[in-house]
C-alpha positions in Angstrom: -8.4 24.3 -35.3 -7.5 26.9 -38.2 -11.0 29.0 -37.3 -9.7 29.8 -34.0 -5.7 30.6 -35.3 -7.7 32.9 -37.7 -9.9 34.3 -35.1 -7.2 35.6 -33.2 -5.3 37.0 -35.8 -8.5 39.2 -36.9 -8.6 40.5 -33.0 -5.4 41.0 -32.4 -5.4 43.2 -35.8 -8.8 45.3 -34.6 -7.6 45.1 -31.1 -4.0 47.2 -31.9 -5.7 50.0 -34.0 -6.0 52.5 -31.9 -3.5 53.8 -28.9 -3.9 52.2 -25.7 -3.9 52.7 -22.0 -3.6 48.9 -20.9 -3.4 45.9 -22.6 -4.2 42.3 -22.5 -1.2 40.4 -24.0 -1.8 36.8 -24.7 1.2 35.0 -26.0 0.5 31.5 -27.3 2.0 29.2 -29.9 -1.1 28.6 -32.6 -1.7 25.3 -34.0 0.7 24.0 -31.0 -1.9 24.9 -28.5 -4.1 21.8 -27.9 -7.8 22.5 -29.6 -9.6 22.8 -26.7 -6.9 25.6 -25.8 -7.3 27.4 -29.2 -10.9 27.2 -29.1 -10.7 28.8 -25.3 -8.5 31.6 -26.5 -10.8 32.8 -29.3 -13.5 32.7 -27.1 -11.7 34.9 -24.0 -10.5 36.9 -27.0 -14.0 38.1 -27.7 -14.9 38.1 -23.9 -12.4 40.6 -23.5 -13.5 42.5 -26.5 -17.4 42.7 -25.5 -15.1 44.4 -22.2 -13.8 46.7 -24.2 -10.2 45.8 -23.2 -7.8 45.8 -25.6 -6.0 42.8 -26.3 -2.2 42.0 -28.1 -2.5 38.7 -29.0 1.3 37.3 -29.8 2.8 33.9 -31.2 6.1 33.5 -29.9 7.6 31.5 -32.6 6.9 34.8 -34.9 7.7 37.4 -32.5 9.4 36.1 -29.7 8.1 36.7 -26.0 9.6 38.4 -22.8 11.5 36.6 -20.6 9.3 35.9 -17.5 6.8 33.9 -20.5 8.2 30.5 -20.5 5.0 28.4 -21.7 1.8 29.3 -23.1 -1.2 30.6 -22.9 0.2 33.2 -20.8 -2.2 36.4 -20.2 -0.7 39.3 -18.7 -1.6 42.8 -18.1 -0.3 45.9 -18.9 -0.8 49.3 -17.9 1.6 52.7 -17.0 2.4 50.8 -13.9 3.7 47.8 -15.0 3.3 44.2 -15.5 0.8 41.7 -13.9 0.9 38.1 -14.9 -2.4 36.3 -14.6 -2.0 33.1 -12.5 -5.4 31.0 -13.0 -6.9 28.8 -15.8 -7.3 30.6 -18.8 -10.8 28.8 -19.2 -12.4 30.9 -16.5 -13.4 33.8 -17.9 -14.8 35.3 -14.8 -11.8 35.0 -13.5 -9.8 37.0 -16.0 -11.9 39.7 -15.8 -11.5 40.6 -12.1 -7.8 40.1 -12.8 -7.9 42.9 -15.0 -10.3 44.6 -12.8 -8.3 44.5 -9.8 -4.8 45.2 -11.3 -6.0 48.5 -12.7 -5.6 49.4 -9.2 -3.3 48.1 -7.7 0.9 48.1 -7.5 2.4 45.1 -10.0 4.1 43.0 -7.5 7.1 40.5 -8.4 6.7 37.4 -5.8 9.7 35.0 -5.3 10.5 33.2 -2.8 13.7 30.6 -2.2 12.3 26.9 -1.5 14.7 23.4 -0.8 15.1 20.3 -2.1 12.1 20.7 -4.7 11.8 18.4 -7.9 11.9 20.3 -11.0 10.8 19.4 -14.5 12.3 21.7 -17.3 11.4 21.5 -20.3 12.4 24.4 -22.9 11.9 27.5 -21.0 9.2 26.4 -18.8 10.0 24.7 -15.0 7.8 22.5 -13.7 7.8 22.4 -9.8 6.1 19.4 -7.9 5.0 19.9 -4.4 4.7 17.1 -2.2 2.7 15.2 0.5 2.9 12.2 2.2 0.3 11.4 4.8 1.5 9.4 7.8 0.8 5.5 7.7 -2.7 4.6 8.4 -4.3 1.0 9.2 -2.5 -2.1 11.2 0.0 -0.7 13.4 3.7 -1.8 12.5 6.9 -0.4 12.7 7.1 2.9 10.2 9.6 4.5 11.9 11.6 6.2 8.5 8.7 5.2 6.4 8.3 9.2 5.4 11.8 9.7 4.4 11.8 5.9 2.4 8.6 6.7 1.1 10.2 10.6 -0.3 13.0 8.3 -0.8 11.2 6.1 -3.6 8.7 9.0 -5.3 12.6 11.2 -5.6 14.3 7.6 -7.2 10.8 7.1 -9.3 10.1 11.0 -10.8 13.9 11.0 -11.5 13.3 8.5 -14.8 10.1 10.4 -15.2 13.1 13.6 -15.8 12.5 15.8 -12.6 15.4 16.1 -10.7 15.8 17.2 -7.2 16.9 20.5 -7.1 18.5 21.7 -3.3 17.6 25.3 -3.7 15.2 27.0 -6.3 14.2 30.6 -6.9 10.3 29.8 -7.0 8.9 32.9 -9.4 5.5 33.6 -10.6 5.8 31.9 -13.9 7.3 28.6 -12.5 4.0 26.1 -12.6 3.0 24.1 -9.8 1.3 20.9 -9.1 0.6 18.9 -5.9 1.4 14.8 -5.9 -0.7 13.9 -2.5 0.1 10.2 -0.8 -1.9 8.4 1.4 -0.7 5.2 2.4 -2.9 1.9 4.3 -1.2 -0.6 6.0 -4.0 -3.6 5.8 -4.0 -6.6 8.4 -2.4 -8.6 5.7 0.9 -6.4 5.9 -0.1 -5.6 2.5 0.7 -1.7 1.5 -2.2 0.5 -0.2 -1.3 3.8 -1.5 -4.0 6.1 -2.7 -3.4 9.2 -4.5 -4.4 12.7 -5.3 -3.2 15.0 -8.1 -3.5 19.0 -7.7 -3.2 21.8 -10.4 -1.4 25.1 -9.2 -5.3 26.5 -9.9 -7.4 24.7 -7.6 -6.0 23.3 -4.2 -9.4 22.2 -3.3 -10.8 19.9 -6.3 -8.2 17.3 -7.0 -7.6 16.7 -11.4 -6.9 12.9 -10.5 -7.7 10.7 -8.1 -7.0 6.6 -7.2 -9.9 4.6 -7.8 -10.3 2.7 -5.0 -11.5 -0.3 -6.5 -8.2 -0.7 -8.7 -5.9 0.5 -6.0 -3.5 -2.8 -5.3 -1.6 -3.8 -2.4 2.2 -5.0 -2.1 4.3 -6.6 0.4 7.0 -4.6 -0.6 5.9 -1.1 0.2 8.1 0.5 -2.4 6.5 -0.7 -5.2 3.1 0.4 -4.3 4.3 3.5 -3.4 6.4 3.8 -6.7 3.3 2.9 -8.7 1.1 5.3 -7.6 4.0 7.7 -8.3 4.2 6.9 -11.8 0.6 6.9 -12.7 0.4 10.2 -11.6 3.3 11.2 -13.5 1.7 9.7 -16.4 -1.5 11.8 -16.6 0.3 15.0 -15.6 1.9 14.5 -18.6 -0.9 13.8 -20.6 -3.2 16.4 -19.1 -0.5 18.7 -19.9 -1.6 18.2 -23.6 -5.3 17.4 -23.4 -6.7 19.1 -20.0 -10.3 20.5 -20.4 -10.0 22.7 -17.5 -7.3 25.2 -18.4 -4.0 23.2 -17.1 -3.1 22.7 -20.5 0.8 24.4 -21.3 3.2 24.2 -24.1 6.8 24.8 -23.2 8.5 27.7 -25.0 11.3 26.5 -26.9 14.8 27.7 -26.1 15.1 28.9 -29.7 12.4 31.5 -29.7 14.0 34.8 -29.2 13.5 36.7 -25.9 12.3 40.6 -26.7 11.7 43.4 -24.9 8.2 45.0 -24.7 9.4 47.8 -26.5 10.9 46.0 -29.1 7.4 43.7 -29.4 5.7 47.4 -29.8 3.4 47.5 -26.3 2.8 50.1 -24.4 4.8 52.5 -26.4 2.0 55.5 -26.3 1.3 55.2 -22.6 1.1 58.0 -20.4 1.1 57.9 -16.9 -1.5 60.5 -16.1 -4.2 58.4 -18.3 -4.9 55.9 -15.6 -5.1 56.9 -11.9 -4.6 54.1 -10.1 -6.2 53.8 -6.2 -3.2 52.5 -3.9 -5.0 52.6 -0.6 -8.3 50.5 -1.1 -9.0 49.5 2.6 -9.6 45.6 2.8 -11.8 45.8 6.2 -11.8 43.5 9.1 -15.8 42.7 9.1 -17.3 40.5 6.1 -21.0 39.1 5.5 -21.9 36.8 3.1 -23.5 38.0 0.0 -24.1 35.4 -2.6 -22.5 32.5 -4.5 -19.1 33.5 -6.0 -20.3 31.2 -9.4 -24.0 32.4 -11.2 -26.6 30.0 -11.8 -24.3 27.8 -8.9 -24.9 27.2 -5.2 -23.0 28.9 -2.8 -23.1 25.5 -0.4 -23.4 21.8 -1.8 -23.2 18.9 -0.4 -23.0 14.9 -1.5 -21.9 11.7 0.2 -18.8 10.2 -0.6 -18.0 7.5 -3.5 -19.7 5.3 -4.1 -22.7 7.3 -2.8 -21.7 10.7 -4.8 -25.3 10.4 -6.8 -27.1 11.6 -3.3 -26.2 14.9 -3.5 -27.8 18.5 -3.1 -27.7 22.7 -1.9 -28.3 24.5 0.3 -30.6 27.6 -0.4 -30.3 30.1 2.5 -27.6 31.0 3.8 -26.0 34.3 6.1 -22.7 34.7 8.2 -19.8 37.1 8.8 -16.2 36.7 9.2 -14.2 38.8 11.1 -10.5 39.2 10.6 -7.9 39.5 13.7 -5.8 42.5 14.6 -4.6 44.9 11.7 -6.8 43.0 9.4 -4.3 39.4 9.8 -5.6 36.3 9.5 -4.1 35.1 12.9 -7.3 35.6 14.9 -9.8 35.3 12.8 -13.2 34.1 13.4 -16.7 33.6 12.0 -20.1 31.5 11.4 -22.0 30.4 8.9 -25.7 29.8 9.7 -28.2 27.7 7.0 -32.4 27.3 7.3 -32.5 23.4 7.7 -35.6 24.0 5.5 -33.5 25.1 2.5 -31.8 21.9 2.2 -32.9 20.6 -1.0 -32.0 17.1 -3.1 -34.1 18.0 -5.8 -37.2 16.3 -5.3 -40.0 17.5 -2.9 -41.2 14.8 -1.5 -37.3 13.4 -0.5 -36.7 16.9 1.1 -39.7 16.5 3.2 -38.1 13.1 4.5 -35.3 14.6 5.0 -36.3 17.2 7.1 -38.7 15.4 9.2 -35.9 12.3 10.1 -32.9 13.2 9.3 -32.3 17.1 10.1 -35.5 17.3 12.4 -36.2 20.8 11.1 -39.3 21.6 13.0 -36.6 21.3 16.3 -33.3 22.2 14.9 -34.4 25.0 11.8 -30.4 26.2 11.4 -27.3 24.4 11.3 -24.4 26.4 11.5 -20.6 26.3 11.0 -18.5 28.1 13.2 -15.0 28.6 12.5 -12.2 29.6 15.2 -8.9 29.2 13.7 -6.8 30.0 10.6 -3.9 29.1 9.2 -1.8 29.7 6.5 1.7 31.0 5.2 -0.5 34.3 4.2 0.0 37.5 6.6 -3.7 38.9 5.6 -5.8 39.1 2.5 -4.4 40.9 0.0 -6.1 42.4 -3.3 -5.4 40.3 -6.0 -3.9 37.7 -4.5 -5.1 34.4 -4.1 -4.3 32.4 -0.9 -4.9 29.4 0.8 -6.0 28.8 4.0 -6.4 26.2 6.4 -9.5 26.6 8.7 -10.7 24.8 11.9 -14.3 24.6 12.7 -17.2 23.4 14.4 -20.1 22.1 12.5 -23.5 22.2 15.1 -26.0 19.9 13.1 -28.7 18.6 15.6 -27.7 18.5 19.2 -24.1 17.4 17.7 -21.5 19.1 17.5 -18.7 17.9 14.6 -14.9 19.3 14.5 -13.8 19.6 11.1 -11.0 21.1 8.9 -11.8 23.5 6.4 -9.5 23.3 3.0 -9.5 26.9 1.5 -8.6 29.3 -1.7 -9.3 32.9 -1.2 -9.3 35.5 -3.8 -9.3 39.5 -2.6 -11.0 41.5 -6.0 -13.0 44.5 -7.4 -16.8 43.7 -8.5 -18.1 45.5 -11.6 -19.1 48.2 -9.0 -15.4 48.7 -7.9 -16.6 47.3 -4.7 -14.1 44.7 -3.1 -15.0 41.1 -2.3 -13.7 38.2 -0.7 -14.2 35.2 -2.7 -14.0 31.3 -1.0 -13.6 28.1 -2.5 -13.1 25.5 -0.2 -14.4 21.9 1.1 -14.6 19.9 3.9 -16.4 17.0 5.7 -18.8 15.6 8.2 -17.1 11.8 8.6 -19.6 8.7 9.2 -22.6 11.0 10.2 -24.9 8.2 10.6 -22.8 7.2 13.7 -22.7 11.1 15.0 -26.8 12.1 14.0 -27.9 8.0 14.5 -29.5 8.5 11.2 -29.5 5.8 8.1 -27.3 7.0 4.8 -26.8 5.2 1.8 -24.7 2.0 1.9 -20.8 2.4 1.3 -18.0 0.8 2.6 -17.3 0.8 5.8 -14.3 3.5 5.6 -16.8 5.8 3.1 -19.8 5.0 4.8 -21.6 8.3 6.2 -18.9 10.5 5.1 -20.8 14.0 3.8 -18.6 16.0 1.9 -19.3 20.2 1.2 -18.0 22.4 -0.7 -18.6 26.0 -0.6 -18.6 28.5 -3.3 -19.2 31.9 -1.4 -18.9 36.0 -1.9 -18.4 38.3 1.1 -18.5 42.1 1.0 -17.4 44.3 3.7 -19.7 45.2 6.5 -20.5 45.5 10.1 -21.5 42.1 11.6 
């Protein structure tokens, strides 16, 4: 990948011409960078030039890094104010830019918090941090009184040859990375133990990067093996995704050797002034938001599909409108709001399926909206903060037909400034409808029986502020 090393050698020459009132410095490690990452950074690099932004592009191993970069890529932002490190995948442009966008104006903020008994990779200068979950037993009912703590028990014993080792208080800072190791054990009739798995990057809490297939998943008498299996397997393609991810997960430690510099003496920033950027401190995030669009062009704001092995009936939803209103002082405790959708605008890709679907399944001539109406929030997050992103846990109530479907709502939020210096709420997040041939009496594609009817959506959705 020599044409992308030489790429950003040329821009980081052009970009570091002329003096500068904020910087983009990327720090990365050049032919050590997988190829899909090299090819990725040339591209962002001219992204961020068509934006006029200069950029500082800087390879540690010949010019040494600051401290708080301990793997690469790592894209941070400087301007008279300080320092803001760019926590997302270096793959999403889009991304980037209202990073940039948003810190112009607001105060760098240094977030650490103290966190127990946490396993911790290190490698080089880079910590690894692994958060995680172990759903309570489901399936025959048997003793698992303990089984949590055996179950943490095994996955600790297990990611311990894998080198992470249990560390009983850690100073969690921005630049540690983070991924999620989700368990969800069966108990069958047999006694037999199924574990299935999830693996999360630190990116996305919503879209897992691995999951068990089912049809390989094996169960075991002895519960600790299966438990310890699905451990290592995850372990294994962390490790390799590491190297080879296609989404932007991919990191390369920093070695201990490279030297640690200060900005100054790596030459940024050096002819700022602070009167050349007036930053706004006091940007008002409002409690009243209406939906505006989908956060992702040429994508749809609300898709849905049935689960695996069904995925392949799938389809969007075109119109769309709802509010969201925030609680007291703009919190999150007390938040409320509702989504409404035109039956109608269901769509599967083919006419003449969407006119089956809305004559028997949705009955659109009777029921023209469905609508989602969330009443509850929770998450570690006081209120929505501009460039921040959180995530939220939401509890609704889907209204499809005469029913009426409780659901949990898995969400990431991210508080930015549009290209009109206008601030918008941005939501990822998924949830589903479970067996809603039972709860609609309709017919859905054949599945197995725990799969079967199971409607999964996710939303990709942009609010602005105003009155509901």
């Amino acid at each position: 990948m020599k044409i992308q090393v030489v790429i950003l050698f040329l821009l980081a020459n052009f970009c570091t011409l002329k003096a500068q009132t904020e910087t983009v410095i990327i720090f990365h490690q050049g032919e050590r960078e997988s190829d899909f990452t090299q090819k990725k950074l040339a591209e962002l690099s001219l992204y961020l030039q068509a934006m006029s932004v200069p950029i500082e592009l800087i390879e540690v191993q010949k010019r040494g890094a600051v401290a708080e970069v301990t793997h690469t890529p790592a894209i941070l932002y400087r301007n008279p104010q300080g320092t803001y490190f760019y926590k997302g995948r270096y793959a999403e442009f889009s991304k980037v830019e209202n990073f940039i966008r948003t810190s112009r104006v607001i105060q760098p903020q240094k977030a650490e918090y103290t966190s127990q008994n946490r396993l911790l990779l290190t490698e080089g200068k880079m910590q690894l941090m692994l958060e995680l979950k172990i759903s309570p037993v489901q399936g025959k009912q048997a003793d698992t009184v303990g089984f949590y703590q055996q179950a943490m028990d095994v996955v600790i014993k297990t990611l311990d040859k894998e080198k992470f080792k249990l560390v009983p208080e850690l100073v969690v800072w921005e630049n540690v990375v983070k991924f999620y190791f989700d368990f969800h054990p069966f108990l069958a009739e047999d006694g037999k133990l199924y574990v299935s798995y999830a693996l999360f990057s630190h990116y996305d809490c919503i879209n897992p990067i691995f999951v068990s297939n089912p049809a390989q998943l094996k169960g075991e008498t002895r519960p600790e093996k299966a438990i310890a299996q699905a451990t290592k397997t995850m372990s294994d393609f962390l490790k390799k995704e590491f190297k080879n991810s296609q989404l932007g997960d991919a990191l390369t430690p920093i070695a201990t050797s490279v030297a640690t510099k200060t900005w100054e003496e790596l030459g940024i920033n050096a002819s700022y002034s602070s009167r050349e950027i007036q930053p706004i401190y006091d940007i008002n995030i409002t409690q009243s938001w209406i939906y505006e669009q989908s956060r992702i062009p040429n994508a749809p704001a609300l898709a849905f599909h049935f689960a695996p092995p069904a995925q392949q009936y799938a389809g969007e939803v075109k119109e769309i409108k709802g509010w969201l209103q925030l609680g007291e002082n703009g919190q999150w405790a007390g938040a409320k709001g509702e989504f409404i959708v035109a039956t109608r605008s269901v769509t599967m890709g083919l006419k003449e399926l969407d006119q089956v679907i809305y004559a028997k399944l949705l009955q659109a001539d009777s029921f023209p909206e469905a609508k989602l109406v969330i009443h509850k929030i929770k998450t570690n997050a006081l209120k929505p903060q501009l460039g921040e992103s959180q995530n939220l846990e939401m509890q609704a109530d889907l209204y499809l037909k005469k029913a009426i479907i409780p659901i949990t709502l898995v969400a990431q939020v991210d508080c930015y400034l549009d290209k009109n210096k206008q601030v918008k709420m941005g939501f990822k997040a998924q949830f589903i409808a479970q067996t809603v041939h039972k709860t609609l009496d309709i017919e859905v594609p054949a599945a197995p029986e725990a799969e079967k009817g199971n409607l999964i959506f996710d939303a990709n959705i942009e609010l602005r502020a105003g009155d509901i």
